[in-house]
Each structure stands twice: as structure tokens, then as C-alpha cells.
N, CA, C and O atoms as a MOPAC input file, in Angstrom:
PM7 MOZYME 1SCF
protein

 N      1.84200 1   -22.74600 1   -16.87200 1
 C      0.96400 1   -21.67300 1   -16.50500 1
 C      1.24600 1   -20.48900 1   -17.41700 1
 O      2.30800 1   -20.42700 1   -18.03600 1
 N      0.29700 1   -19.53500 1   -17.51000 1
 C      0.28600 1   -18.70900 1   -18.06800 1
 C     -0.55200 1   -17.40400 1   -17.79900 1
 O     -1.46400 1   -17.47900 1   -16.97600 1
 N     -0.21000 1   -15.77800 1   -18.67400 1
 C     -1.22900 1   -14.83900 1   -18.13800 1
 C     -2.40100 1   -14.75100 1   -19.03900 1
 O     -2.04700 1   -14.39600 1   -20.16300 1
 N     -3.80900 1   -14.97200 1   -18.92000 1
 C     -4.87700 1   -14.92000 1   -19.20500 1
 C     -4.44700 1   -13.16300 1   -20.77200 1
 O     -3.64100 1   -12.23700 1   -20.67900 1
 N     -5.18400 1   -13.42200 1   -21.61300 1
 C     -5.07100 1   -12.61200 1   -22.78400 1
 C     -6.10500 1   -11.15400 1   -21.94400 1
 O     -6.92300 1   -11.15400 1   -21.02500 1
 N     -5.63800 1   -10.26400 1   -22.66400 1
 C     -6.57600 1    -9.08700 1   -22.27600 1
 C     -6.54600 1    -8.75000 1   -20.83300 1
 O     -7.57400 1    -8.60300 1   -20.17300 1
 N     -5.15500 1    -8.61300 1   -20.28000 1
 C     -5.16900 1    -8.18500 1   -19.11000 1
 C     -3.89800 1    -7.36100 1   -18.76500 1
 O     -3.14200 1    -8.07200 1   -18.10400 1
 N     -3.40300 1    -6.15200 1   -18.96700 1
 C     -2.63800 1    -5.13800 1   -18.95200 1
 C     -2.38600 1    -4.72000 1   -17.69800 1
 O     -3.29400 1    -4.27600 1   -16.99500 1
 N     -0.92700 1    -4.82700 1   -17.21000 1
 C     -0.39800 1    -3.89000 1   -16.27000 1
 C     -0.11600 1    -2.71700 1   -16.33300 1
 O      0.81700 1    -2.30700 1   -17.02400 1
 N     -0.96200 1    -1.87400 1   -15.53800 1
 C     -0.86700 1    -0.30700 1   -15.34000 1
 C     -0.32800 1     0.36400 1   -14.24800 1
 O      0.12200 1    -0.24000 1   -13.27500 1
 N     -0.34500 1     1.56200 1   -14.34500 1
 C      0.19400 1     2.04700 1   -13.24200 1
 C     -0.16900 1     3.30000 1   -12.73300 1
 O      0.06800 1     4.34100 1   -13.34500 1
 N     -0.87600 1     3.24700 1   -11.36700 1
 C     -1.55700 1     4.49700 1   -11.64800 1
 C     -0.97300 1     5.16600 1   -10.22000 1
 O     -0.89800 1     4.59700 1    -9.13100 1
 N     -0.60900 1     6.44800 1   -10.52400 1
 C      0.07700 1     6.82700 1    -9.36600 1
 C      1.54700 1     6.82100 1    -8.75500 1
 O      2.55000 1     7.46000 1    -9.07100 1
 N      1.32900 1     5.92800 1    -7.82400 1
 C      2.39700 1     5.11500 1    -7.49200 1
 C      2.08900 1     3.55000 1    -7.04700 1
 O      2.79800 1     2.90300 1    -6.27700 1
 N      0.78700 1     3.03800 1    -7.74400 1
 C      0.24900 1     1.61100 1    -7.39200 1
 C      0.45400 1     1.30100 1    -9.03500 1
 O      0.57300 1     1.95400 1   -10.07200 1
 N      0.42000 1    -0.02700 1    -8.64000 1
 C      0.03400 1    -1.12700 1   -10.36600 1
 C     -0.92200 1    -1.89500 1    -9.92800 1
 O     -1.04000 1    -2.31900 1    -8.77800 1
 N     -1.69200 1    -2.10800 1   -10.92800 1
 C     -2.87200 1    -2.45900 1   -11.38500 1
 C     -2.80200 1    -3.13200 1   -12.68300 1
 O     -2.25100 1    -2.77100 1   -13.72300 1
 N     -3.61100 1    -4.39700 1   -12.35200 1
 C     -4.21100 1    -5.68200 1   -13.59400 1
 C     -5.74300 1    -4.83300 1   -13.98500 1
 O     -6.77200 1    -4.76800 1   -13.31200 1
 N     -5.44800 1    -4.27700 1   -15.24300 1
 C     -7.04200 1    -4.22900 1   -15.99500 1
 C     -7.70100 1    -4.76800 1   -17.29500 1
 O     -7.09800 1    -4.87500 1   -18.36300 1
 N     -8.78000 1    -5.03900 1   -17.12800 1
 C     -9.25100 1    -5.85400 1   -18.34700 1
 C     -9.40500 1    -4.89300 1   -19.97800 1
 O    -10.25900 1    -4.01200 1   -20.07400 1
 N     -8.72700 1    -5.13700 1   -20.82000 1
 C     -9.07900 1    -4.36200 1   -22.20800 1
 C    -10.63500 1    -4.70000 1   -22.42700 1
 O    -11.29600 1    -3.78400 1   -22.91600 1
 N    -11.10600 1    -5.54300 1   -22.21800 1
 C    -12.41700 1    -5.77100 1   -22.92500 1
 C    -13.42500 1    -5.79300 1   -21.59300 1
 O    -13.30300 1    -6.44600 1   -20.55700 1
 N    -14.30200 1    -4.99300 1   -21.92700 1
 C    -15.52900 1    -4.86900 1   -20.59600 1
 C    -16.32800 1    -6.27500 1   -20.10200 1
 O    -17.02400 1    -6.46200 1   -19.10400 1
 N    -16.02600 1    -7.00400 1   -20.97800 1
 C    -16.23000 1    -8.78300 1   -20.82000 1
 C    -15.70400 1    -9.10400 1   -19.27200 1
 O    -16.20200 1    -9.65800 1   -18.29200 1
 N    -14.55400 1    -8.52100 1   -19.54500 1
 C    -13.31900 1    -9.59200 1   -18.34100 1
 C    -13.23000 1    -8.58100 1   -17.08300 1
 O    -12.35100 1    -8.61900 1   -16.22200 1
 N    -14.27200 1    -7.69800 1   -17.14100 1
 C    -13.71500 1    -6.80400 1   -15.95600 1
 C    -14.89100 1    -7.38900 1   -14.99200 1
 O    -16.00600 1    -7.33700 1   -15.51000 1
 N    -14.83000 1    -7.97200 1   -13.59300 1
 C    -15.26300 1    -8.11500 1   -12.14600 1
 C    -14.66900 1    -6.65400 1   -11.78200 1
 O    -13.50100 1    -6.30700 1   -11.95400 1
 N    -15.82900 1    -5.78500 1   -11.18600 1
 C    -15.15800 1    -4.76700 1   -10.54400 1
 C    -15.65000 1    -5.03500 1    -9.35000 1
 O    -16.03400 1    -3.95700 1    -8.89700 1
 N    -15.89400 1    -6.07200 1    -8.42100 1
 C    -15.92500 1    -6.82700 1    -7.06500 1
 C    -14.10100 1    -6.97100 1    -6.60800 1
 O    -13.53500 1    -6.90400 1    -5.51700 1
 N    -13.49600 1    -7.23300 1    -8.27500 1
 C    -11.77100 1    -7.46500 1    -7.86600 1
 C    -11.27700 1    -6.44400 1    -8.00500 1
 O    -11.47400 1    -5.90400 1    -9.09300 1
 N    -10.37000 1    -5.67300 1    -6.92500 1
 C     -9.93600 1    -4.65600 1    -8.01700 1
 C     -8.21500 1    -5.70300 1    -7.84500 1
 O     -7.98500 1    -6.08600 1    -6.69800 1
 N     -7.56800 1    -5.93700 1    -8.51500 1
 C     -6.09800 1    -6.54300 1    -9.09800 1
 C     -4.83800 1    -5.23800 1    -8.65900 1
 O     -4.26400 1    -4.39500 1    -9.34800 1
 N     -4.78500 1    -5.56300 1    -7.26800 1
 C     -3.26300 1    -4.40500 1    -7.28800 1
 C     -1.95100 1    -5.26000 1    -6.64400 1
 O     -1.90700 1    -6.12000 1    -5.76400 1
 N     -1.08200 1    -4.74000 1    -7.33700 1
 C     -0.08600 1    -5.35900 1    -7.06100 1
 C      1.04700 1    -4.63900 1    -6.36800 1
 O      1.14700 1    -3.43500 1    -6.60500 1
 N      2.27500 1    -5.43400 1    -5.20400 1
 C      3.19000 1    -4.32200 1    -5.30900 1
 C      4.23900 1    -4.33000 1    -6.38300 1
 O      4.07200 1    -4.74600 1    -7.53000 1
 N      5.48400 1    -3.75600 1    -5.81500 1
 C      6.35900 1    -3.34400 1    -6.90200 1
 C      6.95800 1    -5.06600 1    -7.41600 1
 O      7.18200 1    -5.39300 1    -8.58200 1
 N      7.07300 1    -5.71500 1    -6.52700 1
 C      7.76300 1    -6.79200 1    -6.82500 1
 C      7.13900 1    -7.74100 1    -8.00000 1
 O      7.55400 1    -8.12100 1    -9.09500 1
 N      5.76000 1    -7.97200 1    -7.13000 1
 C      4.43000 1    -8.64400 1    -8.01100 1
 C      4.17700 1    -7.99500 1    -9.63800 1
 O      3.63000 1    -8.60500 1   -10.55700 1
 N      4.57900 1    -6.99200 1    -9.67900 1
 C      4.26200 1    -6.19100 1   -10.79800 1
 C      5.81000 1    -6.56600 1   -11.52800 1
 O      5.71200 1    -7.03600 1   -12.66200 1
 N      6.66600 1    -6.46700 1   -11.19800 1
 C      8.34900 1    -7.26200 1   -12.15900 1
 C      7.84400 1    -8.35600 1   -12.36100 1
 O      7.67800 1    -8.27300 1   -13.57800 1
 N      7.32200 1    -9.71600 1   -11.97000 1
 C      6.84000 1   -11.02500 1   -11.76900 1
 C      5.89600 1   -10.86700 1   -13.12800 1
 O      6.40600 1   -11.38700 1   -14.12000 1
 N      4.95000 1   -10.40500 1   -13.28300 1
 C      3.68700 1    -9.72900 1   -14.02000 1
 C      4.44700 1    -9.75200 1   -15.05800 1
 O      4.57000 1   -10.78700 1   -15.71200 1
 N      5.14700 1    -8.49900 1   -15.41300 1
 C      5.80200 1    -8.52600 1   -16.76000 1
 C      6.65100 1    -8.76400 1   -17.20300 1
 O      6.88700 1    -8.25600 1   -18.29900 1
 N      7.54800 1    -9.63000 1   -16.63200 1
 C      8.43000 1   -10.62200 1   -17.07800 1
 C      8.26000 1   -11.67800 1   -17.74800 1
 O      9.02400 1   -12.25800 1   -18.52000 1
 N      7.06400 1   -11.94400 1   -17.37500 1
 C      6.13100 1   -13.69200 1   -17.57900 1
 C      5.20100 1   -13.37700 1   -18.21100 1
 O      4.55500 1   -14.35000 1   -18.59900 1
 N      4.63400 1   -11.97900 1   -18.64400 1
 C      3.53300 1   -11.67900 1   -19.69000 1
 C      3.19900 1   -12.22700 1   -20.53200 1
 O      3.74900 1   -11.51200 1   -21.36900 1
 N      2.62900 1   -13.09800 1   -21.20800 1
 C      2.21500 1   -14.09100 1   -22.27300 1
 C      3.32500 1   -15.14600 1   -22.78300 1
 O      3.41500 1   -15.55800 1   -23.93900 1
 N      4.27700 1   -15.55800 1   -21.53200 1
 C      4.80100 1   -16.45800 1   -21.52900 1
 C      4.51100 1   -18.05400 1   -20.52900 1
 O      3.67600 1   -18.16200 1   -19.63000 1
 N      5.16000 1   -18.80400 1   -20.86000 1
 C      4.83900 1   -20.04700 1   -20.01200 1
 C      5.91100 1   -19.76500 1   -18.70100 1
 O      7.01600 1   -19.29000 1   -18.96600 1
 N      5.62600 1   -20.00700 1   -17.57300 1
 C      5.96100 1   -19.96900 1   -16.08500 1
 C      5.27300 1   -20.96200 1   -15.18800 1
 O      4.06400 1   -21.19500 1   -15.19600 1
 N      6.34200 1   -21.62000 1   -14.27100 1
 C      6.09800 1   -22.09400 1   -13.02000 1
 C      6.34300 1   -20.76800 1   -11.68500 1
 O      6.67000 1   -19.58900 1   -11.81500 1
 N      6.00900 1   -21.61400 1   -10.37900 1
 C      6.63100 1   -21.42000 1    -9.42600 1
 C      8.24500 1   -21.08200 1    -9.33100 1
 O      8.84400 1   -20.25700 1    -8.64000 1
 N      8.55600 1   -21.72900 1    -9.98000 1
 C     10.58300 1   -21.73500 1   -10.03700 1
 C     10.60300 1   -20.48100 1   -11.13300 1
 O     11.46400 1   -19.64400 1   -10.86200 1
 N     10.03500 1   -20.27700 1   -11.98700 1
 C     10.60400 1   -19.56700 1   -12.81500 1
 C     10.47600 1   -18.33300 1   -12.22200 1
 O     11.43200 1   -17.58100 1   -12.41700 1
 N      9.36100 1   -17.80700 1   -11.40100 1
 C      9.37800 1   -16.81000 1   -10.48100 1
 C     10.39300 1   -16.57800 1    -9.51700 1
 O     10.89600 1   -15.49500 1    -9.22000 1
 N     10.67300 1   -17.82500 1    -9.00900 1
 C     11.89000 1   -17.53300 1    -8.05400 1
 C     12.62600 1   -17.16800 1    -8.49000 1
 O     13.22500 1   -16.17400 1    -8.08000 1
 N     12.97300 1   -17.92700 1    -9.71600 1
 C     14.74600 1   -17.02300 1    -9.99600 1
 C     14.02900 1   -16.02400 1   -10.48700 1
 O     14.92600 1   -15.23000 1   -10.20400 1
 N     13.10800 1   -15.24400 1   -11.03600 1
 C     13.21100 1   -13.96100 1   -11.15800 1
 C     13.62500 1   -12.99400 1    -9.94000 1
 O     14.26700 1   -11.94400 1    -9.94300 1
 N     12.88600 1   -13.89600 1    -8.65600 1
 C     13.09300 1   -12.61300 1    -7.53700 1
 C     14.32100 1   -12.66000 1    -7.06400 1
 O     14.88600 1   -11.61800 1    -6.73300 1
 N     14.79500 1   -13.61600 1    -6.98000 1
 C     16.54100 1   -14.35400 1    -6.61400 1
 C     17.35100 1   -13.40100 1    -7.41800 1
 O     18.35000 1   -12.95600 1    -6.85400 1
 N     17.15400 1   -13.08400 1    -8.39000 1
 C     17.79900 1   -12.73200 1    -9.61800 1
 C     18.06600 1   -10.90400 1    -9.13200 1
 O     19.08200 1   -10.21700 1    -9.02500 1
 N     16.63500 1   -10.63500 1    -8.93900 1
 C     16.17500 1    -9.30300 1    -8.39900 1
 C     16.80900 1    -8.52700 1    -7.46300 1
 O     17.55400 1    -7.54700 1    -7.45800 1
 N     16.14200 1    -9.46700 1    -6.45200 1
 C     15.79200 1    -8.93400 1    -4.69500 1
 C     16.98000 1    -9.79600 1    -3.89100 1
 O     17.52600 1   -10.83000 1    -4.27600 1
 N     17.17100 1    -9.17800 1    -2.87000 1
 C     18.03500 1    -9.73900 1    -1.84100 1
 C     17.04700 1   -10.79800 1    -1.31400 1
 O     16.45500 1   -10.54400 1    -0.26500 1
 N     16.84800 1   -11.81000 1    -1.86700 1
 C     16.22400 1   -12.72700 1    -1.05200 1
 C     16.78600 1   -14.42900 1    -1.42200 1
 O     17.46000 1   -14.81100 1    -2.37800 1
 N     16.26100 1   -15.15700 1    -0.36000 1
 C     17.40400 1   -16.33800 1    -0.37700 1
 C     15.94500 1   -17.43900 1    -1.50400 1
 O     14.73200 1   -17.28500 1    -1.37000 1
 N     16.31600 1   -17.98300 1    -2.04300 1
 C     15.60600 1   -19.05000 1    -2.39500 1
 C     14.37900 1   -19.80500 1    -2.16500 1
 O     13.45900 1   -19.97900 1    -2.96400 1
 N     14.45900 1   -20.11500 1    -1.28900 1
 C     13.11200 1   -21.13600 1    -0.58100 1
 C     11.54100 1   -19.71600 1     0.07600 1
 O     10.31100 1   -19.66500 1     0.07400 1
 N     12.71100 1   -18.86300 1     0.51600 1
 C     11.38500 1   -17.65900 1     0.52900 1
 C     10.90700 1   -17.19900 1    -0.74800 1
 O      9.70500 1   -17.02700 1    -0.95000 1
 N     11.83000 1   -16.98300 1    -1.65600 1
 C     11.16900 1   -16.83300 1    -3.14900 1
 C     10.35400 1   -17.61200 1    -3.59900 1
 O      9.25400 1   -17.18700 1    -3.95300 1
 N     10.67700 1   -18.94100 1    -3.70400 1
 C      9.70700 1   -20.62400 1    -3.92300 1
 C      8.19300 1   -20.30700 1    -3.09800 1
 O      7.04700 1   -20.54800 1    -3.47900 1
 N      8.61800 1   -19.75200 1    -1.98700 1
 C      7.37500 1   -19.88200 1    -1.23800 1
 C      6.60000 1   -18.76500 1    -1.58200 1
 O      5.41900 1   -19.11000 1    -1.61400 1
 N      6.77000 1   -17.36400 1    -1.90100 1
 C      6.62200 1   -16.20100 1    -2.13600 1
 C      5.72400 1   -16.28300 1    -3.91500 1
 O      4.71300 1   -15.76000 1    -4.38300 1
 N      6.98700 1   -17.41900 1    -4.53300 1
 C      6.22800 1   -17.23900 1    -5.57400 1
 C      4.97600 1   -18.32600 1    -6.00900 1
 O      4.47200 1   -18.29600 1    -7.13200 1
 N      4.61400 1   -19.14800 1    -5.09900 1
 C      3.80400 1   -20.61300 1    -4.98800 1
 C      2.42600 1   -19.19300 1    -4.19000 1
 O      1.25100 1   -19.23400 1    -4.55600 1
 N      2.72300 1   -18.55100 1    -3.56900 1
 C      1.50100 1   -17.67000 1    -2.55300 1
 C      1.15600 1   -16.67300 1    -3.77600 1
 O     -0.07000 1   -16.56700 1    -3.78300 1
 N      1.81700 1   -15.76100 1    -4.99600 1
 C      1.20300 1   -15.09500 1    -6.17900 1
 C      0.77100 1   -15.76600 1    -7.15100 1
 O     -0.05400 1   -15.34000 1    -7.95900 1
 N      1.40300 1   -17.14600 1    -7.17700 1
 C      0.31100 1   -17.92000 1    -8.24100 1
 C     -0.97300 1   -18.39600 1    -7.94100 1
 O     -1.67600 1   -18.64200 1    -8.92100 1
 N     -1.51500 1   -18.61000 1    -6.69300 1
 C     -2.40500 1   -19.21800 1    -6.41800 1
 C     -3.29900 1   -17.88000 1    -5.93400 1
 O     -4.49700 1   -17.89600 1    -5.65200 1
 N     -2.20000 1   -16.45700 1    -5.90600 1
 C     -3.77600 1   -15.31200 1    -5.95500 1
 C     -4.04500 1   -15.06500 1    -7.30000 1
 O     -5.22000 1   -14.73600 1    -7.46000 1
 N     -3.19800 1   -15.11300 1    -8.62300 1
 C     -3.38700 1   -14.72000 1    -9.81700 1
 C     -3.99500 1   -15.75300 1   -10.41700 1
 O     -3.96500 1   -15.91000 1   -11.63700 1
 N     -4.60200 1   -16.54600 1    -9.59700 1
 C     -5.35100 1   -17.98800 1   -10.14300 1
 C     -6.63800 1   -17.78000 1    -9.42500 1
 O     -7.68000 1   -18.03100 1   -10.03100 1
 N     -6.69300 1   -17.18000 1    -7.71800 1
 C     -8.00000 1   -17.20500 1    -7.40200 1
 C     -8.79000 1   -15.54000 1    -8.23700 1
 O     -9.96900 1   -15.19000 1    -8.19400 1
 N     -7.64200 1   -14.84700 1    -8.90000 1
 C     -8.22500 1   -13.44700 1    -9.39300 1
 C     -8.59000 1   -13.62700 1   -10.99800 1
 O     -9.19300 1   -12.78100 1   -11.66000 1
 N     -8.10900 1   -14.88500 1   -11.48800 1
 C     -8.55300 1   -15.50700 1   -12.65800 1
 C     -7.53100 1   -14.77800 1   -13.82800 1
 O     -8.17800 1   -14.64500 1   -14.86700 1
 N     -6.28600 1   -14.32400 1   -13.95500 1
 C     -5.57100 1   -13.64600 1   -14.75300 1
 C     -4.68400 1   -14.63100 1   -14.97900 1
 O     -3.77700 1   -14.24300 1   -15.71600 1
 N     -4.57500 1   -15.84200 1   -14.61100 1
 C     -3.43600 1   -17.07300 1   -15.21400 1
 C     -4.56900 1   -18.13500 1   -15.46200 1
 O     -5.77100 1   -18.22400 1   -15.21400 1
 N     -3.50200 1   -18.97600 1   -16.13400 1
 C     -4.56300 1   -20.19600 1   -16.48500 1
 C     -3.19500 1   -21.48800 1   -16.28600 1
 O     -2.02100 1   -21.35100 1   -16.63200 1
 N     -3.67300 1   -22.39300 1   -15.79300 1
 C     -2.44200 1   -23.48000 1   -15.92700 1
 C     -2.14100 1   -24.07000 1   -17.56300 1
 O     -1.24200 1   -24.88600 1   -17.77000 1

């Protein structure tokens, strides 16, 4: 898997946000916000290859959290950054 080209993490405020560089790729039906965690996940893996696992140990790595909630945590952001169209397998 991977992150779709032309899609920049921002930050506006105190939220992050997925936006499209090119007016092509922007649905503004989606708006793409993330929290703080989802947004480390985001640019860690930025135009790199990633699974499910490779997310976990990022958050494992991170966050006080045990394993199998990470696995599961990170199997539930791939399959929204897949229904929001910003990864590609």
C-alpha cells in the first residue's frame, strides 16, 4: 500500500488536514481530517510502501498502546484512507 501522489498534510489551527495540490483531486463532499495520531501514521509512511503492521509498530513505537489494539486501530485507518481514496494498494 501506499499514499496516493498530490496529497499534503496540513495543519490548520490545531486540526490536520489531507489536501489535494491539484484542483483535479479535490472532492470537497470529503473534507480529510485527521487526529494527532492519524496524522504521525500519514507522515511517516508518506510516499512509502506500508501495511497494517507497519502502522502498528509505528503506534507501539509511539503511544502507550499494546499491540493487537494498534493492528486493529491500524487495519480501521487503512480502510478509511482507502474509502477517502488517498492510498492505493
Amino acid at each position: 500500500m501506499k499514499t496516493v501522489e498530490g496529497f499534503t498534510l496540513r495543519t490548520l489551527a490545531k486540526e490536520y488536514i489531507i489536501t489535494a495540490e491539484k484542483v483535479t483531486n479535490i472532492n470537497f463532499n470529503k473534507l480529510i481530517s485527521l487526529n494527532e495520531s492519524a496524522a504521525y501514521l500519514w507522515e511517516s509512511v508518506q510516499g512509502k510502501e506500508f501495511d497494517a503492521d507497519t502502522l502498528a509498530d509505528l503506534l507501539v513505537e509511539r503511544y502507550e498502546v499494546d499491540r493487537e489494539t494498534a493492528f486493529k486501530d491500524s487495519e480501521a485507518i487503512i480502510l478509511k484512507w482507502k474509502e477517502a481514496g488517498i492510498v492505493t494498494d
